[in-house]
C-alpha positions as CSV (number, residue, x, y, z in Angstrom):
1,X,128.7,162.8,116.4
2,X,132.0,161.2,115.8
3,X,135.6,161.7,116.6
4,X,138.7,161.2,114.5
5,X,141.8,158.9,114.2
6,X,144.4,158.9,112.1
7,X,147.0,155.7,112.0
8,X,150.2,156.7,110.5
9,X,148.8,158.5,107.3
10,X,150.7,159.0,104.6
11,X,150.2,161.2,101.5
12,X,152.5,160.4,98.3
13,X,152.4,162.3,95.1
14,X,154.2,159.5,92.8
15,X,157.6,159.5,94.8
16,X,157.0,162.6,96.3
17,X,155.7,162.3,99.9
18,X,154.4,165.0,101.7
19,X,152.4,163.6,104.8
20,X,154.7,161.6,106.9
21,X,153.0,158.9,109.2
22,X,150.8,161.1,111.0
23,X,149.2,160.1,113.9
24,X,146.1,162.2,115.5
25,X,143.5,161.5,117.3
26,X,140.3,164.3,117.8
27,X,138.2,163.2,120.0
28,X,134.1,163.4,120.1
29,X,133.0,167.1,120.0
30,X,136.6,168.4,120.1
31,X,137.5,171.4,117.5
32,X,140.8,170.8,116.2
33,X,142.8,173.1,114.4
34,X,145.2,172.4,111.8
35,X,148.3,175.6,111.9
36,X,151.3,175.6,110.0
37,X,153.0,178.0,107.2
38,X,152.3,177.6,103.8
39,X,153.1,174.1,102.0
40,X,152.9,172.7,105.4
41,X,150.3,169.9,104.6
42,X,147.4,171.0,106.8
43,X,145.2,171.5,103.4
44,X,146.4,167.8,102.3
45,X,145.6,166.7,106.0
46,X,142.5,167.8,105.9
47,X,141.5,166.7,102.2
48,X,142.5,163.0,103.0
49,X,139.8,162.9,105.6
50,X,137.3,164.4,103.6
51,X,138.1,161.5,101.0
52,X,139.1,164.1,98.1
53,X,143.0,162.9,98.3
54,X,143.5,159.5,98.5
55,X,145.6,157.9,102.0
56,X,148.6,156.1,100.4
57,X,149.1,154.1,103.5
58,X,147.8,153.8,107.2
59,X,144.4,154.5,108.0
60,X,141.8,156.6,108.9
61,X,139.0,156.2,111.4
62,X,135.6,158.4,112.2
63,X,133.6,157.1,114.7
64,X,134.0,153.5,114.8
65,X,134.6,152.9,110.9
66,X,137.6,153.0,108.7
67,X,136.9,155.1,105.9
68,X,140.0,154.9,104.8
69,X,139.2,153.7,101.4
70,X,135.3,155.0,101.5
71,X,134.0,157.6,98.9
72,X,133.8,161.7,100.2
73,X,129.5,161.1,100.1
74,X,130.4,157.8,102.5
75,X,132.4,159.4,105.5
76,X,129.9,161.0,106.7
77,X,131.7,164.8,106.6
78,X,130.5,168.2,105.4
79,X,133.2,170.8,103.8
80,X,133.5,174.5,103.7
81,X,136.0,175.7,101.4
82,X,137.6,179.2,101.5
83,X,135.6,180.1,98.1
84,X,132.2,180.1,98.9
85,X,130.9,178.0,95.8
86,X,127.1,179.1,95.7
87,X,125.0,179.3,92.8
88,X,124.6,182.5,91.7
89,X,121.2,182.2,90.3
90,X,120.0,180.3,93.2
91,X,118.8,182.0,96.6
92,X,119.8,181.3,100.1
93,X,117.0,178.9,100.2
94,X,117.5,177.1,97.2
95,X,121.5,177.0,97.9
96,X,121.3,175.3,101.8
97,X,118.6,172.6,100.5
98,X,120.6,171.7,96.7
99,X,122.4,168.9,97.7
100,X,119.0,167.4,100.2
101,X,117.6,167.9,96.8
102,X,119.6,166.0,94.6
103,X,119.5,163.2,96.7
104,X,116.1,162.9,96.9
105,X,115.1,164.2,100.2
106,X,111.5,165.1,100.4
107,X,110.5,168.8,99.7
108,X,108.9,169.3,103.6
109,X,112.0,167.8,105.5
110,X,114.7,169.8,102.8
111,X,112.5,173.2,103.8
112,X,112.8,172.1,107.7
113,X,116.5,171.4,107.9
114,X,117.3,174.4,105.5
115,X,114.9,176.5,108.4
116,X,116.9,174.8,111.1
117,X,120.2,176.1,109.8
118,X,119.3,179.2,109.1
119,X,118.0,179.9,112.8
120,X,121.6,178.7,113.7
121,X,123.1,181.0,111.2
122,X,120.5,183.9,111.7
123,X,120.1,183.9,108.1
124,X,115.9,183.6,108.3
125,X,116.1,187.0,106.8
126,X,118.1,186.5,104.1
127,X,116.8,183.6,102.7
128,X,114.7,184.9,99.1
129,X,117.7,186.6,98.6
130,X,120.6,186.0,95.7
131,X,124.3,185.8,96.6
132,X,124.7,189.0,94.8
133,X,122.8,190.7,97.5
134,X,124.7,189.3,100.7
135,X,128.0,190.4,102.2
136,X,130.7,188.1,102.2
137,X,130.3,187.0,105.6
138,X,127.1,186.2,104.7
139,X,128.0,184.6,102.0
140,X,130.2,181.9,104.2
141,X,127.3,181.2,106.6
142,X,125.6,180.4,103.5
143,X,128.1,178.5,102.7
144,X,128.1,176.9,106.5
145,X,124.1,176.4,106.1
146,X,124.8,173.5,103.6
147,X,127.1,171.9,105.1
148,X,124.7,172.3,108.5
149,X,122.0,171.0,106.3
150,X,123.4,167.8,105.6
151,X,123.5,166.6,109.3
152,X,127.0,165.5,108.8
153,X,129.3,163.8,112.0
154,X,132.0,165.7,111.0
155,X,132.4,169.4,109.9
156,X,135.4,170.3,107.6
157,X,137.2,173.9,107.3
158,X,139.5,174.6,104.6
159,X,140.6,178.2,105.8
160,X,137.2,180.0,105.5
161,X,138.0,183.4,106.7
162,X,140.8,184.2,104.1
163,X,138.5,186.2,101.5
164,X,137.1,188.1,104.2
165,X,138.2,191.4,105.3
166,X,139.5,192.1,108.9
167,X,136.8,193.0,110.8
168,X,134.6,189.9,108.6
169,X,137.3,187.9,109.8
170,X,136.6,188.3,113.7
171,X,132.9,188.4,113.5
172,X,132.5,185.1,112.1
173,X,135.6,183.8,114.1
174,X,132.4,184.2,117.0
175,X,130.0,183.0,114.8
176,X,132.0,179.9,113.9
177,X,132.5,179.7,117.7
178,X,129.3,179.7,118.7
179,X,127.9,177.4,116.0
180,X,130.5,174.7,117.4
181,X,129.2,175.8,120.7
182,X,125.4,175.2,119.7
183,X,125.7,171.7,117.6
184,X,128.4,170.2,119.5
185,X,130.1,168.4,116.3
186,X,133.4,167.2,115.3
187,X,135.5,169.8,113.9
188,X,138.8,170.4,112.2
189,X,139.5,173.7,110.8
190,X,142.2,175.0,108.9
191,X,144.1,177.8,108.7
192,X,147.6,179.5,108.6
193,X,146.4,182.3,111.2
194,X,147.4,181.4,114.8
195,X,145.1,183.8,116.2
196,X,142.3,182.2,115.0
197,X,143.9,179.3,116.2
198,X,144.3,180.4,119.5
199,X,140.8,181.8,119.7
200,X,139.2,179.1,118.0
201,X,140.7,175.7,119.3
202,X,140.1,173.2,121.8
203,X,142.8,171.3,120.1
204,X,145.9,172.5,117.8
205,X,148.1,170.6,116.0
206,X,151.3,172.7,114.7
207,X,152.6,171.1,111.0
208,X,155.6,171.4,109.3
209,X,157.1,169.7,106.3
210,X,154.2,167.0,106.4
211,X,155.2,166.3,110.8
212,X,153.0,167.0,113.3
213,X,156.0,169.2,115.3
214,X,153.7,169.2,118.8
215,X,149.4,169.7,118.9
216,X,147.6,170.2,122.5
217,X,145.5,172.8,124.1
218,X,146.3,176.5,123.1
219,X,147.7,177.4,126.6
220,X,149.4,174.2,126.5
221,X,151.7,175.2,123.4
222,X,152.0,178.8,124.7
223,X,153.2,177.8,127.6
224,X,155.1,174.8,127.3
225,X,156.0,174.9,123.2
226,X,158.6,171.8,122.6
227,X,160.7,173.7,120.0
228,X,162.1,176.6,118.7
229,X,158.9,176.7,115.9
230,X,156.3,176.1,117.7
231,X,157.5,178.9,120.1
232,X,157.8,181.1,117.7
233,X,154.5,180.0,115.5
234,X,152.1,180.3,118.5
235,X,151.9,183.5,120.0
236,X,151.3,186.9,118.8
237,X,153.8,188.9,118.3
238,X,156.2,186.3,117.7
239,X,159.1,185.1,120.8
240,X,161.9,186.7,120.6
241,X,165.1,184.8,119.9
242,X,168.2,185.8,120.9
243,X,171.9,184.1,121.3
244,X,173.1,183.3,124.6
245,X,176.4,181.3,125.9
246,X,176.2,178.9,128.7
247,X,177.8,180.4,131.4
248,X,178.3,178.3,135.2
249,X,174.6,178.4,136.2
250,X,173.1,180.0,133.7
251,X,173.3,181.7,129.9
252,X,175.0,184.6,129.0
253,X,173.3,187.0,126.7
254,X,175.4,189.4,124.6
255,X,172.5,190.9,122.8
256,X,171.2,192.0,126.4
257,X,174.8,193.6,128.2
258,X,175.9,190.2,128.9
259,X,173.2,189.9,131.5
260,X,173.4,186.2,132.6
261,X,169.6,184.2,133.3
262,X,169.5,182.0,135.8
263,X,167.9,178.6,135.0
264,X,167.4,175.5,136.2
265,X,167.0,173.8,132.1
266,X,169.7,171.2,131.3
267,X,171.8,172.7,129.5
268,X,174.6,172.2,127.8
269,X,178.3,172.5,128.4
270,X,180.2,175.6,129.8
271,X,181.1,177.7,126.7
272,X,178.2,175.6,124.6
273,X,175.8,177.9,122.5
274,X,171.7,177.6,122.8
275,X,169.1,180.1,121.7
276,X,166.8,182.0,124.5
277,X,163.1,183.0,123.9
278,X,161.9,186.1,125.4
279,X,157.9,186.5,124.7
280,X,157.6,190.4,124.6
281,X,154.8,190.1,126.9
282,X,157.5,188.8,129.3
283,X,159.4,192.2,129.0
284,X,158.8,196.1,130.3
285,X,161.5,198.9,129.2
286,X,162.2,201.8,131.6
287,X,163.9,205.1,130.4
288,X,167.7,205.4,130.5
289,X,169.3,202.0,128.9
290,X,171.3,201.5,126.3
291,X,169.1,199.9,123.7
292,X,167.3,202.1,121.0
293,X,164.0,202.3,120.2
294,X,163.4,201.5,116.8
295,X,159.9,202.2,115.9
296,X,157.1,202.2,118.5
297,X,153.5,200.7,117.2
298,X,151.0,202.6,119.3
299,X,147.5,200.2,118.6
300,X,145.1,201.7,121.3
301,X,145.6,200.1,124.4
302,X,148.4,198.2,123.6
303,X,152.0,199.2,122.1
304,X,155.1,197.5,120.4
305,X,158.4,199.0,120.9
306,X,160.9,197.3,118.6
307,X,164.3,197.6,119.9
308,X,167.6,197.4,118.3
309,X,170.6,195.5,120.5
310,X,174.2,196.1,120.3
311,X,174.5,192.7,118.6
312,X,172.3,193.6,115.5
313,X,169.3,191.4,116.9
314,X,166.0,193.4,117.0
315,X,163.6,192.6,120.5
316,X,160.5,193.2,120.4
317,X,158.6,194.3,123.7
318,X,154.7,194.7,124.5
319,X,153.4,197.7,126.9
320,X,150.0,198.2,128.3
321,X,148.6,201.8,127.8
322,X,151.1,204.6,126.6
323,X,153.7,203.5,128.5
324,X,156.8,204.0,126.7
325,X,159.4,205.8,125.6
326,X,159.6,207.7,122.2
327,X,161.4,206.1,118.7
328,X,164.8,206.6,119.1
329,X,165.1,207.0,122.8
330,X,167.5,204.8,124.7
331,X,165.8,202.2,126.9
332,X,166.4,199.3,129.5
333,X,164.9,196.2,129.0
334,X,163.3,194.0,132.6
335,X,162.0,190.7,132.9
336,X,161.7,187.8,135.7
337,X,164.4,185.5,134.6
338,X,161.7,182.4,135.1
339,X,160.3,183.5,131.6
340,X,163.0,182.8,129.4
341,X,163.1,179.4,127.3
342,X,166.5,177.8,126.0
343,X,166.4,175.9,122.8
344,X,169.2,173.9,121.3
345,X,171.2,175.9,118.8
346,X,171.4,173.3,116.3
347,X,168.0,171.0,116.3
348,X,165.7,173.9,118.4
349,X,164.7,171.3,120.9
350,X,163.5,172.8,123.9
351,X,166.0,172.6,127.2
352,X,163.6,172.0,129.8
């Protein structure tokens, strides 16, 4: 297997460019995901490894060549598209073993690697049947099976999950898991979900705009995000954001009384505007505050109360069990003043 390195990569479309310098390096084994919003890049990442857009400058390594230049069959990379792409009239069989076919491989070794991969997948069952009869997550590890198949260093995810339904969506989340788990390859994966980011990633690299705004472990970009996006992109729901007012020691929040959080973040001048994060995990509500209670989203063992603030911002706040009070009820809002983040008001740096 083989890791990854990309030297200041860029994509242009005529004058247009889109990928700006990139450097990233994955490392042997690692499964890296690409997250970002729509027109981010992370697709047009991912393509210019795979060879299928061309690198209009810098370079890209995997293992110890620069294929940069090389054609898609040369890199030595396997891609799963989010359409599945399998032949119709074909079975499972004959699908997993086409391409091992095509290029010649001998009929014994194409049956043995197609076996191989379908032990992996748990497909062994399936394999005299059409697509027509499969499911559409078994469709995917179809679709998985010939990449497998090919014995590729690297393996290539161009959001996979998206034409699945919910419940599709986690089961082969585990499956894909577990497959990295069991092979041990190289792996970037793409998708616009950060909860299959989160789950899924040794690695993540947040994009925007065609930048790399921060990439490191999950917990790492929870935890220690180094902007105002990033924050608010990793992390389900989404950090609250609210206006504060640097005030001696601390920051003055309107939206929550005027309650003042102590923090030790260099911030700016007296008077000076930033923007606090608040993660609603961070928060508990007790009965008998000021703030309403917008809607509260009761999912089971977890619920959402949204809450409206005197300053027209909406805070959103997780409880455990049915803790709670009802929608419409007015409510106080707790939390250790060690949680909140500052960001800069105008760039969305983080004040550490």
């Amino acid at each position: 297997m083989s890791g990854i390195k990309l030297r200041d990569a860029v994509k242009r479309y005529g004058d247009l460019e889109v990928i700006h310098r990139v450097s990233l390096e994955v490392a042997d084994g690692e499964f890296c995901v690409f997250v970002g919003p729509s027109g981010c890049g992370k697709s047009t990442l991912l393509r210019m490894i795979a060879g299928l857009e061309e690198t209009s400058e810098g370079s890209i390594v995997i293992g110890s060549r620069d294929v940069t230049r090389a054609a898609p069959a040369d890199r030595g990379v396997a891609m799963v598209f989010q359409t599945y792409a399998l032949y119709p009239h074909m079975t499972v069989e004959e699908n997993m073993g086409f391409g091992l076919k095509m290029n010649g491989v001998a009929r014994g070794e194409v049956a043995e690697k197609v076996g191989r991969a379908a032990e992996i997948l748990r497909l062994g069952e399936y394999l005299k049947r059409k697509p027509k009869a499969l499911s559409g997550g078994q469709r995917q590890r179809v679709a998985i099976g010939r990449a497998i198949v090919r014995g590729p260093e690297v393996f290539l995810f161009d959001e996979p999950l998206s034409n699945l339904d919910a419940e599709l969506r986690v089961e082969m989340r585990v499956e894909i898991a577990r497959l990295h788990k069991e092979i041990g390859a190289t792996m970037v994966y793409v998708t616009h979900d950060q909860v299959e980011a989160m789950t899924l990633a040794d690695k993540i690299v947040v994009l925007r705009g065609g930048y790399i705004e921060q990439s490191g472990t999950p917990m790492e970009l929870y935890g220690d995000p180094d902007n105002r996006f990033v924050a608010g992109f990793i992390g389900s729901p989404s950090m609250n954001f609210l206006r504060g007012v640097v005030a001696g020691g601390g920051v003055e929040v309107a939206g929550l009384g005027g309650r003042v959080i102590v923090t030790a973040a260099a911030l700016p001048g007296a008077g000076d505007g930033v923007v606090v994060g608040l993660r609603p995990q961070e928060l508990e509500v007790a009965g008998g505050g000021e703030f309403g209670v917008e809607l509260r989203e009761r999912l089971g063992g977890v619920s959402y109360d949204y809450l409206s603030l005197p300053t027209g911002e909406r805070l959103v706040v997780e409880s455990r069990g049915d803790a709670g009070e009802s929608d419409g009820a007015g409510v106080d809002v707790g939390f250790d003043d060690g949680a909140a983040m500052f960001f800069d008001e105008s760039t969305g740096t983080r004040l550490r």
